[in-house]
DRENROTI-770754 format. One record per residue (C-alpha): x, y, z; chain; residue in three letters. Coordinates in nm, 4 decimals, decimal comma. Each point is the difference from the previous one (the first is absolute). Example, Ala and Ser with C-alpha at 12.3 -4.5 7.8 and 13.67 -1.06 7.14 Angstrom:
REM residues 2
+----------+----------+----------+-------+-----+
!        x !        y !        z ! chain ! res !
+----------+----------+----------+-------+-----+
!   1,2300 !  -0,4500 !   0,7800 !     A ! ala !
!   0,1370 !   0,3440 !  -0,0660 !     A ! ser !
+----------+----------+----------+-------+-----+
***
This chain:
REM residues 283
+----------+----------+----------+-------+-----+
!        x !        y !        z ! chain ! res !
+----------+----------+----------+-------+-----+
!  20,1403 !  14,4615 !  -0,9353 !     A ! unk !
!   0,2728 !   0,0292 !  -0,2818 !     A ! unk !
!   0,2179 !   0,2611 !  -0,0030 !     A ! unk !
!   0,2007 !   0,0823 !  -0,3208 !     A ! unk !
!   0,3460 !   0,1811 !   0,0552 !     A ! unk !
!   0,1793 !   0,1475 !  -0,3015 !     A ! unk !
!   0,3127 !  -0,2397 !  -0,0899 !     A ! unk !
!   0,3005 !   0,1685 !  -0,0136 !     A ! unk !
!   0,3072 !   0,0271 !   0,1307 !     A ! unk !
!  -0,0268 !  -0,4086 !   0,0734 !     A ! unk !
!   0,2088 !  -0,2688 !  -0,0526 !     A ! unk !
!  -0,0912 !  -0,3475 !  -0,0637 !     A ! unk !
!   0,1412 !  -0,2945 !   0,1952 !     A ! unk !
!   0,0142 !  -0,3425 !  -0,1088 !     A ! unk !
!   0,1171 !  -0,2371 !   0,3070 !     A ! unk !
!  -0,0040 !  -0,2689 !   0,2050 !     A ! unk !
!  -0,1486 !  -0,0284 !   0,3198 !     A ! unk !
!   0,2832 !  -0,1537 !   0,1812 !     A ! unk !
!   0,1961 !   0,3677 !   0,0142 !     A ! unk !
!  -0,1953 !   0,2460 !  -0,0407 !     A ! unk !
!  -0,1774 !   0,0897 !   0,3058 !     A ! unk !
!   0,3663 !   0,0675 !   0,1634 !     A ! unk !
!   0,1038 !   0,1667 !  -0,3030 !     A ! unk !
!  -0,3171 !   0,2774 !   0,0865 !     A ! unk !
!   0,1260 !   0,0304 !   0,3453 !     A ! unk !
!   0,3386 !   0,1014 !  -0,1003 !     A ! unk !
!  -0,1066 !   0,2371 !  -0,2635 !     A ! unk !
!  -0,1402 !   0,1548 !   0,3116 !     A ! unk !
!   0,2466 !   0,3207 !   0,0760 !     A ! unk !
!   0,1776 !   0,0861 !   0,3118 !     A ! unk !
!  -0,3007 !   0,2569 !   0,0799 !     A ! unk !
!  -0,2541 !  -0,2152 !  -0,0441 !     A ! unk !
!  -0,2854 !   0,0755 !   0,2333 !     A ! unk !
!  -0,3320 !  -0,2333 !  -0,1513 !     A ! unk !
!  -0,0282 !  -0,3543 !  -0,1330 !     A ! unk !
!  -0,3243 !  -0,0628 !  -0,0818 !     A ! unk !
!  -0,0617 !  -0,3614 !  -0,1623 !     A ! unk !
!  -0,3824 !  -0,1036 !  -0,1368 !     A ! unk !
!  -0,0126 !  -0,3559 !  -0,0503 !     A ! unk !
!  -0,2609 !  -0,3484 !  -0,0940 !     A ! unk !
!   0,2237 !  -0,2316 !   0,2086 !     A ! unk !
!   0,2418 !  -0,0195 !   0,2220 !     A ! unk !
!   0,2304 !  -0,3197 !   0,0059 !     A ! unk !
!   0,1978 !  -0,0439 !   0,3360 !     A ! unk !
!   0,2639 !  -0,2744 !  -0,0894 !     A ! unk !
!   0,3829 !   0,0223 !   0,1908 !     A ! unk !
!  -0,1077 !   0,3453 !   0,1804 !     A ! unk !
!   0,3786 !   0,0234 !   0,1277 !     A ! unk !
!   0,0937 !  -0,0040 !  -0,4109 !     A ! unk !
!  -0,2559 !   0,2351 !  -0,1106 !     A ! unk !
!  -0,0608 !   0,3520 !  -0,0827 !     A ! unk !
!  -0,2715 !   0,0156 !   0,2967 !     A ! unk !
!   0,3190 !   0,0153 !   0,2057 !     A ! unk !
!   0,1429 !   0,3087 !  -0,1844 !     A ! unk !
!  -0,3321 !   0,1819 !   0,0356 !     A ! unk !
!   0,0076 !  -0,0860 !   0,3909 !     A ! unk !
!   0,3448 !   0,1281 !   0,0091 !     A ! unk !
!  -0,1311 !   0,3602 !  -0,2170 !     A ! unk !
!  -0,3009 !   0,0780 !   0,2308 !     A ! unk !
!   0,2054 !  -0,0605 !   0,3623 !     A ! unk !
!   0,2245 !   0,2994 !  -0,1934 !     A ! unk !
!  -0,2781 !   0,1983 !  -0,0404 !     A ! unk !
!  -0,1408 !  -0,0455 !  -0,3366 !     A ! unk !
!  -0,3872 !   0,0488 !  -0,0533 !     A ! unk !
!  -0,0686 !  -0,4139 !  -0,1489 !     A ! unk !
!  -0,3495 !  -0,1154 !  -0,0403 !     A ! unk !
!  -0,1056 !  -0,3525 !  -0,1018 !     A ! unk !
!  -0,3411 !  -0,0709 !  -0,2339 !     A ! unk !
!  -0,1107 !  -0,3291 !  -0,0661 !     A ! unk !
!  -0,2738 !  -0,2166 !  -0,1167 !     A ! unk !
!   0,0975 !  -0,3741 !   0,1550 !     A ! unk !
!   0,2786 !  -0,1040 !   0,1233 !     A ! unk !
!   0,1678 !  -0,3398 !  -0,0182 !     A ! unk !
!   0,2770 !  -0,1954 !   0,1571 !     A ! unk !
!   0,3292 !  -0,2230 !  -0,1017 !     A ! unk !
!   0,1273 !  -0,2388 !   0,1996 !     A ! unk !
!   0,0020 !   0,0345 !   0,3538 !     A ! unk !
!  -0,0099 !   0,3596 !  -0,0132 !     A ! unk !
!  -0,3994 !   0,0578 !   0,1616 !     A ! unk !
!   0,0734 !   0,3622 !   0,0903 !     A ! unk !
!  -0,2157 !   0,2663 !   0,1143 !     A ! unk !
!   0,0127 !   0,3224 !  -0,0769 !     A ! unk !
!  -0,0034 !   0,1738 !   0,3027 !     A ! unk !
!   0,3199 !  -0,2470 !   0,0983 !     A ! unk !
!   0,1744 !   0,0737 !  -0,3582 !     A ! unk !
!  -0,0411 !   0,3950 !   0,0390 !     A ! unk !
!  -0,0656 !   0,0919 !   0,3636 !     A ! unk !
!  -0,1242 !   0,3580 !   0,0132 !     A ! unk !
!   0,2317 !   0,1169 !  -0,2775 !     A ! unk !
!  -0,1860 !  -0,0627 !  -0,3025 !     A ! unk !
!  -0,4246 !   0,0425 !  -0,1175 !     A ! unk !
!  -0,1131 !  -0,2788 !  -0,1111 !     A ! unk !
!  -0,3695 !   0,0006 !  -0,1658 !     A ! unk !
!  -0,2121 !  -0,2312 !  -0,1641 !     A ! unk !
!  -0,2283 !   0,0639 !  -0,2819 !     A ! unk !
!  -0,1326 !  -0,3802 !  -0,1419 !     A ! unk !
!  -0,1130 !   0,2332 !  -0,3550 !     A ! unk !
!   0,3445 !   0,1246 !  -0,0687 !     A ! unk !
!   0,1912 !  -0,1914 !  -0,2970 !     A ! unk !
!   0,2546 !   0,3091 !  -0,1219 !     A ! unk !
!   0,3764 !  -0,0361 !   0,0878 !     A ! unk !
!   0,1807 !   0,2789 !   0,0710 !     A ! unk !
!   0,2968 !   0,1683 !   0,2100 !     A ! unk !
!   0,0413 !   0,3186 !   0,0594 !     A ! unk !
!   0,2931 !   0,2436 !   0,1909 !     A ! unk !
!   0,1055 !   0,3392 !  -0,0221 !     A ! unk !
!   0,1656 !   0,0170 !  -0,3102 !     A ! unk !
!  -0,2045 !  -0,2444 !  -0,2433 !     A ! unk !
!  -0,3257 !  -0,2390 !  -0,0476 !     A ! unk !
!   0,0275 !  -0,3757 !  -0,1304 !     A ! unk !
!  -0,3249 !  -0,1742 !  -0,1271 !     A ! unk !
!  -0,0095 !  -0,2747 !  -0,1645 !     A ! unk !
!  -0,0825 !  -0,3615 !  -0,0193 !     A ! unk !
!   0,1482 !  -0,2040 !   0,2588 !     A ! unk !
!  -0,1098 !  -0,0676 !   0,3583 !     A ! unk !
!   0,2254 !   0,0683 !   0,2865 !     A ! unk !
!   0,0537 !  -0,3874 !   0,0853 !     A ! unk !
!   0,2207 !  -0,2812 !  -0,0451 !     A ! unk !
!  -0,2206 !  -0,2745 !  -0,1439 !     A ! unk !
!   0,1224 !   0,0903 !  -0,3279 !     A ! unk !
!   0,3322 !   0,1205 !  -0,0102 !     A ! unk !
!   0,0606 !  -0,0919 !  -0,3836 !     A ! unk !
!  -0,3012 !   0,1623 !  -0,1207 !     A ! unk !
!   0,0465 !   0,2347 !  -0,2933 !     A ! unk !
!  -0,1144 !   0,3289 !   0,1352 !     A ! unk !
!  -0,0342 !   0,3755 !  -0,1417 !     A ! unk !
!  -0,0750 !   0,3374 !   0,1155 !     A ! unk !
!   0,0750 !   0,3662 !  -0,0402 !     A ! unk !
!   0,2272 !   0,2151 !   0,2347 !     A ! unk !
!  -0,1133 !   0,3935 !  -0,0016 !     A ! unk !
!   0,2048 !   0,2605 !   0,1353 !     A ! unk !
!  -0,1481 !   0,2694 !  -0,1093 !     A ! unk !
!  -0,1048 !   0,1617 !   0,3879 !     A ! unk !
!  -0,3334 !   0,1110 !  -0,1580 !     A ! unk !
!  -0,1280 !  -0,3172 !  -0,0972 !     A ! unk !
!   0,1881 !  -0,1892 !   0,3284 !     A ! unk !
!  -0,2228 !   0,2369 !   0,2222 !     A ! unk !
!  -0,3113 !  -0,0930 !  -0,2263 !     A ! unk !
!  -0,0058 !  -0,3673 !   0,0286 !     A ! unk !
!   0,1488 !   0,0830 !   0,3777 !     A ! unk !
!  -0,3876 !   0,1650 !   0,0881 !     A ! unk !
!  -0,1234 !  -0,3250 !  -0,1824 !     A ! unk !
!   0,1449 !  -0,2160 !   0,2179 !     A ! unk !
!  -0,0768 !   0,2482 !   0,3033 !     A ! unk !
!  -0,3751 !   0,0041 !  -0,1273 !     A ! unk !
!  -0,1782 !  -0,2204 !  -0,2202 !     A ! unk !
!   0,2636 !  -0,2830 !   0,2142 !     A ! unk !
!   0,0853 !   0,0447 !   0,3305 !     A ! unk !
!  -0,3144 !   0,1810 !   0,1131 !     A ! unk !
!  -0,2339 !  -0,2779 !  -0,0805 !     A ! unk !
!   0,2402 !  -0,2506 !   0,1895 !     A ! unk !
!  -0,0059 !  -0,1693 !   0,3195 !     A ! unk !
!   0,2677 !   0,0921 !   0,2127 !     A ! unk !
!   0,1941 !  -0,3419 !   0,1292 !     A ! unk !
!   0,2507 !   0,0784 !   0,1517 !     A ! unk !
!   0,0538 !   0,4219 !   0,1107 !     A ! unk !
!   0,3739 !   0,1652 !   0,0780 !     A ! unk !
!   0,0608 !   0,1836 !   0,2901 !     A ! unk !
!   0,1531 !   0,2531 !  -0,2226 !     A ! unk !
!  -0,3481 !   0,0418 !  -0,2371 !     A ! unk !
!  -0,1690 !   0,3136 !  -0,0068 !     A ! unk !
!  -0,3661 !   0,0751 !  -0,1043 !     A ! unk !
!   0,1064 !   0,3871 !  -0,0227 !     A ! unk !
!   0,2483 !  -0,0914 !  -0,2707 !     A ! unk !
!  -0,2999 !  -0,0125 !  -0,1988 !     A ! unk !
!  -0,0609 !   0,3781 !   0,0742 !     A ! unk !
!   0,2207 !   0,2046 !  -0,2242 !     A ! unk !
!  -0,1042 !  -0,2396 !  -0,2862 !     A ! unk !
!  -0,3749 !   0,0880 !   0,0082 !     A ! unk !
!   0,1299 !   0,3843 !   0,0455 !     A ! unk !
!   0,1587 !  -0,0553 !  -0,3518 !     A ! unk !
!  -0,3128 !  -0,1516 !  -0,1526 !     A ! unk !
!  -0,2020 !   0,3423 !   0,0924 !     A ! unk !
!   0,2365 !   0,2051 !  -0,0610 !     A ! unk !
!  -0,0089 !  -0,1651 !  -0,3594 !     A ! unk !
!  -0,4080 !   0,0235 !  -0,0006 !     A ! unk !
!   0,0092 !   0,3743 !   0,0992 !     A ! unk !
!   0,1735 !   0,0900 !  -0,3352 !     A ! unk !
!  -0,3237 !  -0,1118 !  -0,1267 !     A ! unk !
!  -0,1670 !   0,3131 !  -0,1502 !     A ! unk !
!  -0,3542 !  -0,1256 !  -0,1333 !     A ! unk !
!  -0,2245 !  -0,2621 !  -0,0746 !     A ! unk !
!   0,1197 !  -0,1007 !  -0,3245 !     A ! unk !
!   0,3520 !  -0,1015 !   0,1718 !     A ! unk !
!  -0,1910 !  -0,2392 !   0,2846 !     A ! unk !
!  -0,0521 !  -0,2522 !  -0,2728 !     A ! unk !
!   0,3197 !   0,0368 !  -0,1444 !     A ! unk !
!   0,1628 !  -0,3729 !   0,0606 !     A ! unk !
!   0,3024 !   0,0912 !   0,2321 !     A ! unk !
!  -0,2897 !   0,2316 !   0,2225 !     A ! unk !
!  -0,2065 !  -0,3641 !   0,0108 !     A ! unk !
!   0,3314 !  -0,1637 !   0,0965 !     A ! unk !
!   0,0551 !   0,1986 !   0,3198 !     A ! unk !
!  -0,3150 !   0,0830 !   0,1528 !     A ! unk !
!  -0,0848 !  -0,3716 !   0,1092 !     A ! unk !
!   0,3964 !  -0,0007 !   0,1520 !     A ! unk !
!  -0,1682 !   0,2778 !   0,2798 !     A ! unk !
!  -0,1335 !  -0,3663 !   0,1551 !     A ! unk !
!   0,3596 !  -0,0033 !   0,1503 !     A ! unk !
!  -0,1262 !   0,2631 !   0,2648 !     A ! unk !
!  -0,2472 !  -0,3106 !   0,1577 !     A ! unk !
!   0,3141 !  -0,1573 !   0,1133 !     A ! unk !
!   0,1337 !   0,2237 !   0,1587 !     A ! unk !
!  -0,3525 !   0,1902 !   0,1946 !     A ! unk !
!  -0,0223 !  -0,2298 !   0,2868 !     A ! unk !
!   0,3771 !   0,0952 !   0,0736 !     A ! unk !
!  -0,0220 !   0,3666 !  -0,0377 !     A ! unk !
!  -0,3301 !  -0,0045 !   0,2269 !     A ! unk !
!   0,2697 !  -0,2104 !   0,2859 !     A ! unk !
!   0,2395 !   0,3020 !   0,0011 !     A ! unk !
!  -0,2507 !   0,2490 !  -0,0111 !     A ! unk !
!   0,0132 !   0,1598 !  -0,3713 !     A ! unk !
!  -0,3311 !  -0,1476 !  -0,0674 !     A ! unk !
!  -0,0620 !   0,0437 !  -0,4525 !     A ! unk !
!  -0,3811 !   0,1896 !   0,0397 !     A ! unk !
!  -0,0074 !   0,1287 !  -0,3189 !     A ! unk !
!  -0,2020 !  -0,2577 !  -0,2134 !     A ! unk !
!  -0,0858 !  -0,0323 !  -0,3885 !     A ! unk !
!  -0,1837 !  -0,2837 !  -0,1808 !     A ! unk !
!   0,2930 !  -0,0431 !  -0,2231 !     A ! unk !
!  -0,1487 !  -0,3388 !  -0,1168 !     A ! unk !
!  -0,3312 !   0,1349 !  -0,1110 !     A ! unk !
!   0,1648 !   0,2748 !  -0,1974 !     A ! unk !
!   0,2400 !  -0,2762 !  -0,1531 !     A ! unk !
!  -0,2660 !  -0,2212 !  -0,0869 !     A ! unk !
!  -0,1417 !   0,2913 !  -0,1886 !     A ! unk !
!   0,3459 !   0,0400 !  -0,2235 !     A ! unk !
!  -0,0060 !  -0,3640 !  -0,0638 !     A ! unk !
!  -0,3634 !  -0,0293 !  -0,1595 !     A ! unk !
!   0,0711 !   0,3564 !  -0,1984 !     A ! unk !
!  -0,2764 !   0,1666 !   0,1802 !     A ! unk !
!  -0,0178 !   0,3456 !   0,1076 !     A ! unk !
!   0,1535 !   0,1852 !   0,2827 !     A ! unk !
!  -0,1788 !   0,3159 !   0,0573 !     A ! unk !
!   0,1770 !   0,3024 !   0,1371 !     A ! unk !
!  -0,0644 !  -0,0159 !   0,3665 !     A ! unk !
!   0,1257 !  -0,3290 !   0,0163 !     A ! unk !
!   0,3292 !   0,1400 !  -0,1641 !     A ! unk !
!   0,0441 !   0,2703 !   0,2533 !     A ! unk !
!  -0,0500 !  -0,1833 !   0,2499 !     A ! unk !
!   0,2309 !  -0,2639 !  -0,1272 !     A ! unk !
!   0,2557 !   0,2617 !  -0,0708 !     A ! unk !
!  -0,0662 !   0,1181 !   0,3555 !     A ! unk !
!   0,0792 !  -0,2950 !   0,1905 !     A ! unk !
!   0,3217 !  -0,0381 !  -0,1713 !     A ! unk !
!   0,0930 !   0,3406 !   0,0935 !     A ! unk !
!  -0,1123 !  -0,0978 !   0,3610 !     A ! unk !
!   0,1944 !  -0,3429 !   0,0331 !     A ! unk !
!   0,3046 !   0,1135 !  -0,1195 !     A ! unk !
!   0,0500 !   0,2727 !   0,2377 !     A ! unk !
!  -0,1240 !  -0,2447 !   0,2602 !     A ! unk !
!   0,2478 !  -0,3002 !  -0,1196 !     A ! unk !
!   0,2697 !   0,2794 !  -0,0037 !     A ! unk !
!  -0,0469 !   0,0356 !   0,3450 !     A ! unk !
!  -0,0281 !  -0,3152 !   0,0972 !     A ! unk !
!   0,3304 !  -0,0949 !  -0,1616 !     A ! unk !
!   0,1951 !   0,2447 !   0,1673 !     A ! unk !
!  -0,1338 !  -0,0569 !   0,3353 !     A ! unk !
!   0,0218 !  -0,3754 !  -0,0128 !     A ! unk !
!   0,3768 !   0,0557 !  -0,1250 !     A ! unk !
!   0,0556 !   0,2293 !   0,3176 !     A ! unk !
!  -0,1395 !  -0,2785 !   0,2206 !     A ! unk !
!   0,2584 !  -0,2331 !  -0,1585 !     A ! unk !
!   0,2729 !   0,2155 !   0,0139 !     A ! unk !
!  -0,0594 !   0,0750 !   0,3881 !     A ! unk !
!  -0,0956 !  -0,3301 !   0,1131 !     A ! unk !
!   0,1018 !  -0,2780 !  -0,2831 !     A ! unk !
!  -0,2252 !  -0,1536 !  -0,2261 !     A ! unk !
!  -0,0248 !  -0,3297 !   0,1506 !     A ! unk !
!  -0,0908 !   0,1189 !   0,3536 !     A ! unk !
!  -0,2355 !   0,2594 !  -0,1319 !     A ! unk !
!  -0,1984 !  -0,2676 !  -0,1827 !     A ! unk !
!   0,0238 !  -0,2072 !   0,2537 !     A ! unk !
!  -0,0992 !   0,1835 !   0,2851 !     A ! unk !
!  -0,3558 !   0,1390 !  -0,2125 !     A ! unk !
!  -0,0607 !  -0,3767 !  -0,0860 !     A ! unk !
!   0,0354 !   0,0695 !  -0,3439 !     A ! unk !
!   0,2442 !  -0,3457 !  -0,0475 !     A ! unk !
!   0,0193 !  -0,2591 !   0,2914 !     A ! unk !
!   0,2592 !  -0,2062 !   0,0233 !     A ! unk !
!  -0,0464 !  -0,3683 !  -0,0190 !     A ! unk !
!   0,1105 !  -0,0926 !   0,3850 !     A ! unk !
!  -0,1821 !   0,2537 !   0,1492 !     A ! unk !
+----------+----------+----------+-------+-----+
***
């Protein structure tokens, strides 16, 4: 799937390799609260002198940091695993399709050429930085969908939440309901959303374990194969579209604030934990 965002508001960076990767973590502000890096390869050479260390250091603060790769490959003596390098700090996921390379946090979005690795520190890279927060949050849902939700899962933090996923999907309908007829379903930001209502599978199991389980059902992927082939939707198939919209967002309203309550009155970690919605390596 290609996805075309709008340029502006970018700047193009020429570098190379060597410095830049620690150059993008200290961009990172003093709020930060994601790091999100999509990668082909990951080169583990001196661990102890890389920016893997940083990121280790970030997520045992706090900060949200998940890991995408395609292979991975090793330097020297360093033959690390994953679960060793991170511990149950930071996602790690591996999807053997994905070639893009980008990094993402709170404030801006890098993609660009180079792979996150240290085989070739003395390449000549480029890419583009973006700040503007619209486009960060679009290529942010990329990464979220079209990435990270095709991936396997290597190595899971304690701290990772399926329900984080939540108040994104309740953005996506909200987005749909402004939809007022037919014509607008095949309008190409309309086609661009409804297939990110997938997100909700990941998260169905879980809401079933805590006992909020999602029983309101549409064939979203019928009616979007419809939009892509430019044939017709007819208008009960609208309404009832429309009407499940209506229906999940009230419901994923609901769900958010309850789930949030839970948190506040027991912590997240135990409350996941004690519904089996995350399990903890050693137990």
């Amino acid at each position: 799937m290609k996805r075309e965002i709008p340029f502006q508001d970018g700047k193009v960076v020429f570098f190379k390799e060597i410095d830049f990767w620690n150059s993008l973590i200290e961009k990172c502000g003093d709020q930060t609260k994601i790091i999100y890096i999509a990668t082909y390869n990951f080169n583990f050479k001196k661990y102890d002198q890389s920016f893997y260390k940083k990121l280790t250091e970030l997520a045992n603060k706090g900060i949200e940091i998940s890991l995408l790769y395609s292979k991975t490959t090793f330097g020297g003596e360093d033959h690390l695993e994953f679960e060793d390098i991170f511990e149950n700090f930071v996602l790690c996921a591996q999807l053997k399709t994905n070639h893009s390379k980008i990094f993402i946090c709170d404030d801006f979005a890098y993609i660009g050429s180079a792979n996150f690795s240290f085989g070739s520190d003395n390449n000549y890279e480029c890419g583009v930085i973006f700040e503007n927060k619209e486009i960060v949050l679009e290529i942010l849902k990329f990464y979220r969908v079209e990435l990270l939700a095709k991936s396997e899962f290597i190595n899971v933090p304690l701290t990772f939440d399926p329900f984080s996923l939540l108040p994104l999907v309740l953005d996506i309908s909200k987005e749909l309901t402004q939809v007022s007829n037919k014509k607008e379903l095949y309008e190409d930001r309309t086609r661009e959303l409804i297939p990110e209502l997938r997100y909700l599978d990941e998260v169905k199991n879980h809401l079933l374990k805590v006992g909020w389980p999602l029983t309101i059902e549409f064939d979203w992927w019928e009616l979007y194969g419809k939009l892509y082939e430019n044939k017709p939707v007819d208008d009960y198939e609208f309404n009832i579209f429309k009407s499940y919209l209506n229906e999940l967002s009230s419901y994923l309203i609901n769900v958010i604030n309850i789930i949030d309550e839970h948190y506040k009155a027991t912590g997240k970690l135990e409350f996941l934990r004690k519904n089996k919605v995350i399990k903890v390596r050693d137990e």
